[in-house]
N, C-alpha and C positions, 0 to 999 in steps of 0.2 A: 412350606406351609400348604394344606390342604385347600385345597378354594370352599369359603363357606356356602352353606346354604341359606336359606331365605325363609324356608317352610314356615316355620313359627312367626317370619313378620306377613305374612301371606295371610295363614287361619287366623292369626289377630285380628286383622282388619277387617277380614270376612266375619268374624262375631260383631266389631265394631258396627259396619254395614249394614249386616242383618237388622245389628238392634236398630238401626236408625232410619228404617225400610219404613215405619207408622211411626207416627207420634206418642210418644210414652202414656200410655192410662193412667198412670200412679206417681207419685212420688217414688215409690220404689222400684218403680222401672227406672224413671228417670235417673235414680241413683248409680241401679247397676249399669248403664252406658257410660256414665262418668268414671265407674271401675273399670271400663274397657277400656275407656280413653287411657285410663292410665297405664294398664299394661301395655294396652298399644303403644305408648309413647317411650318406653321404658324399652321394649324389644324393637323398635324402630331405632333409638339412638344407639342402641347396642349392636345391633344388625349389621349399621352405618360403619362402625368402630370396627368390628370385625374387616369389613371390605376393605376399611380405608388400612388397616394394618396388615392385608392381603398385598394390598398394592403399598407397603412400607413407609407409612406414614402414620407414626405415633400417636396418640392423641390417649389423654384420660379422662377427662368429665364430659359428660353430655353438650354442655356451654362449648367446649374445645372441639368436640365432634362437629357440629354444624357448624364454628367456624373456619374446621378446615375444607369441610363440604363448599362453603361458600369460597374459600380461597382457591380450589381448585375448579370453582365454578360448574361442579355439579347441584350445586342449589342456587336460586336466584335470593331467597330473602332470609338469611340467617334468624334475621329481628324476629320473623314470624316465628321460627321455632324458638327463640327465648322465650317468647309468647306464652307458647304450649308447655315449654320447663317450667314456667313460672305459674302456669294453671295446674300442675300438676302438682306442685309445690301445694295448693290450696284443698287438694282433695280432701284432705283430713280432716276439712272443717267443712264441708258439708251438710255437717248441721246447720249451720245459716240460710237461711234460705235465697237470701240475694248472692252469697259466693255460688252455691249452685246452681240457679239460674246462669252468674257470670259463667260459670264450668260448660253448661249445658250450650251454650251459644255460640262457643266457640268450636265444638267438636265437629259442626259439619269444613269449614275451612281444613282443620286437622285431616281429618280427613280425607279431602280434596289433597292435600301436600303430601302425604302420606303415598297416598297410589302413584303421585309423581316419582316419590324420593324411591322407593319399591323398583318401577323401572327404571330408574336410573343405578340403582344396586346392580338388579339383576345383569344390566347392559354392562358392567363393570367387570363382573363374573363369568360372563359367558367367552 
């Protein structure tokens, strides 16, 4: 198997970041960082899957990726990332304005986990 690459969980987060460098002006900004989060979220657990089936260890849903993340104790708090599966589960109703807010408040922690789980990919890889 080829050793994967990282790039796309890399630029994700760096739009994530950017967006989240000022405080959103609008609701429509606000909107489009909770679009990021999501894709962030969705190429970070994919990312994950890729490495961990590098290093021969199966996994198929996102819930199963971080558990095995946490079983091999390259993540310390699997919970947090059900956390983020389960906000991300919620994007699509961001019409509400209190799911969004709930969305918008978690994204800097993601974040923060995010650039952890990143180097710890990358250190897997190398």
């Amino acid at each position: 198997m080829n050793k994967p690459k990282l790039d796309n969980f890399k630029k994700a987060l760096r739009t994530l970041e950017e967006a989240m460098s000022s405080p959103p002006k609008s609701l429509l900004e606000r909107d489009g960082i909770i679009q990021r989060f999501e894709y962030c979220l969705e190429i970070s657990w994919g990312s994950a899957k890729k490495i961990l089936e590098y290093h021969e260890n199966k996994v198929d849903t996102p819930r199963n990726v971080f558990r095995e993340l946490a079983k091999l104790e390259w993540i310390d708090n699997p919970e947090e990332w059900i956390t983020f599966l389960e906000a991300r589960n919620k994007t699509s109703h961001i019409y509400h304005e209190e799911i969004a807010e709930e969305l918008f408040k978690i994204i800097p922690a993601f974040l923060k986990s995010s650039k952890t789980l990143l180097r710890i990919l990358e250190e897997k890889v190398s």
